[in-house]
Legacy VTK file of the C-alpha trace (Angstrom):
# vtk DataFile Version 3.0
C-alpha trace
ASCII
DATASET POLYDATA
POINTS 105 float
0.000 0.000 0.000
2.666 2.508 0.959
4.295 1.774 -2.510
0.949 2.667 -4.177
0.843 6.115 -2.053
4.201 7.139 -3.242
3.379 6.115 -6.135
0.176 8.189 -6.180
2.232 11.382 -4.789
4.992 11.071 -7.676
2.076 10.970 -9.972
1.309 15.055 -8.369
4.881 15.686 -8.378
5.964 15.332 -5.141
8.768 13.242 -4.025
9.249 10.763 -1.603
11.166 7.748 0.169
10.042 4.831 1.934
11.397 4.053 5.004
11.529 0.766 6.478
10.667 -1.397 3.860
12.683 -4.560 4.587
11.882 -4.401 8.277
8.506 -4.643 7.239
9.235 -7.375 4.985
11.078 -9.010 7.315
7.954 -8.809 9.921
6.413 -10.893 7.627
8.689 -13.561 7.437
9.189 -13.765 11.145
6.423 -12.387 13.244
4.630 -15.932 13.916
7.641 -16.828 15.134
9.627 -14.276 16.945
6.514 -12.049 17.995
7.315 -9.292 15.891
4.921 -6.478 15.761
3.913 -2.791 15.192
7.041 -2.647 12.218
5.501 -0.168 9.806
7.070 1.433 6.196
7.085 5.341 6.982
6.526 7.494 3.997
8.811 10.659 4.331
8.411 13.619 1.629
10.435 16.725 2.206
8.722 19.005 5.010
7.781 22.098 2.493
5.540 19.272 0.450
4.219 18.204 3.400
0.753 20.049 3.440
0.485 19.482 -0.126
1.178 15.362 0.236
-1.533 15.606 3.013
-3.791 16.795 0.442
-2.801 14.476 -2.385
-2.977 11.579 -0.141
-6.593 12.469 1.446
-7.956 12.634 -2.021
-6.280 9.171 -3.207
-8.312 7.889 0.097
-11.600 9.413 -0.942
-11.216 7.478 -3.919
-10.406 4.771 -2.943
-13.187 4.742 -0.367
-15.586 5.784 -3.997
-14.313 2.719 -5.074
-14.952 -0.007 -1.818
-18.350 1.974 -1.802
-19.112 0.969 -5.481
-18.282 -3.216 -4.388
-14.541 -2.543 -5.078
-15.304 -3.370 -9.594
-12.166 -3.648 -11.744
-13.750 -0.974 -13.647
-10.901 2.424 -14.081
-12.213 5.506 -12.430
-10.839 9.141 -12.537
-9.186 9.752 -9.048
-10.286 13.001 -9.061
-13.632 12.797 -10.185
-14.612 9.470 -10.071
-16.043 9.324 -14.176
-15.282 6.002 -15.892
-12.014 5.307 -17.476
-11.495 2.972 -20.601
-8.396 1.147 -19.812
-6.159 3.045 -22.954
-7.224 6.807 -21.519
-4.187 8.937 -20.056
-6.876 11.821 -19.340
-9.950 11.848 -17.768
-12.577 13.729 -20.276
-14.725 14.496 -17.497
-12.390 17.039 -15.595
-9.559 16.414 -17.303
-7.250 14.998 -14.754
-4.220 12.589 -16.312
-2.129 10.437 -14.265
1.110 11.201 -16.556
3.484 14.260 -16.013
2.697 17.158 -17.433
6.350 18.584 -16.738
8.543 17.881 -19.958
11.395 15.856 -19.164
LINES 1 106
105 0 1 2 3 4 5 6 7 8 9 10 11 12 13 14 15 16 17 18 19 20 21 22 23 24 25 26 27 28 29 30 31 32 33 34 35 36 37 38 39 40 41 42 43 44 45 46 47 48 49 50 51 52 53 54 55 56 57 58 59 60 61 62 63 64 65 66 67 68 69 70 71 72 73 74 75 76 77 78 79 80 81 82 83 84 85 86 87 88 89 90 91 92 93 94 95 96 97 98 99 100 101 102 103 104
């Protein structure tokens, strides 16, 4: 999930790291056996993003909540506005939001 959030930031253009990520893994390995618990991946952006990732990450929520709400279908949906999505769109033609960078590289 926490790869799917940064994931989801870089896609707004803010970066971040993910911290703890073979702890984690390793929690699952050994946690029946050793008693291993509360070992969490941190997502860190840089503090000025901070409000901004806040924001991004409340809406990916909301969506994502849409999307349990709707019996959790395979069908693609515009994170920001929820419309339908064919599979080969890169823009939404509702509200016009795209997943892709708009920055040129």
């Amino acid at each position: 999930m926490a790869e799917l959030a940064r994931g989801y930031l870089l896609a707004h253009g803010i970066d971040s790291v993910l911290q703890d990520v073979e702890t984690a893994t390793l929690q699952g390995h050994l946690s029946s056996m050793a008693g291993i618990r509360d070992l969490s991946v941190k997502l860190q952006v840089w503090e000025p993003d901070a409000p901004r990732a806040v924001g991004v990450l409340q809406e990916w929520q909301a969506a994502v909540a849409r999307s349990h709400a709707r019996g959790g279908s395979d069908d693609e949906r515009c994170l920001a506005c929820d419309a339908p999505l064919a599979p080969q769109d890169t823009r939404c033609s509702a509200c016009g939001w795209t997943w892709e960078e708009t920055a040129p590289k």
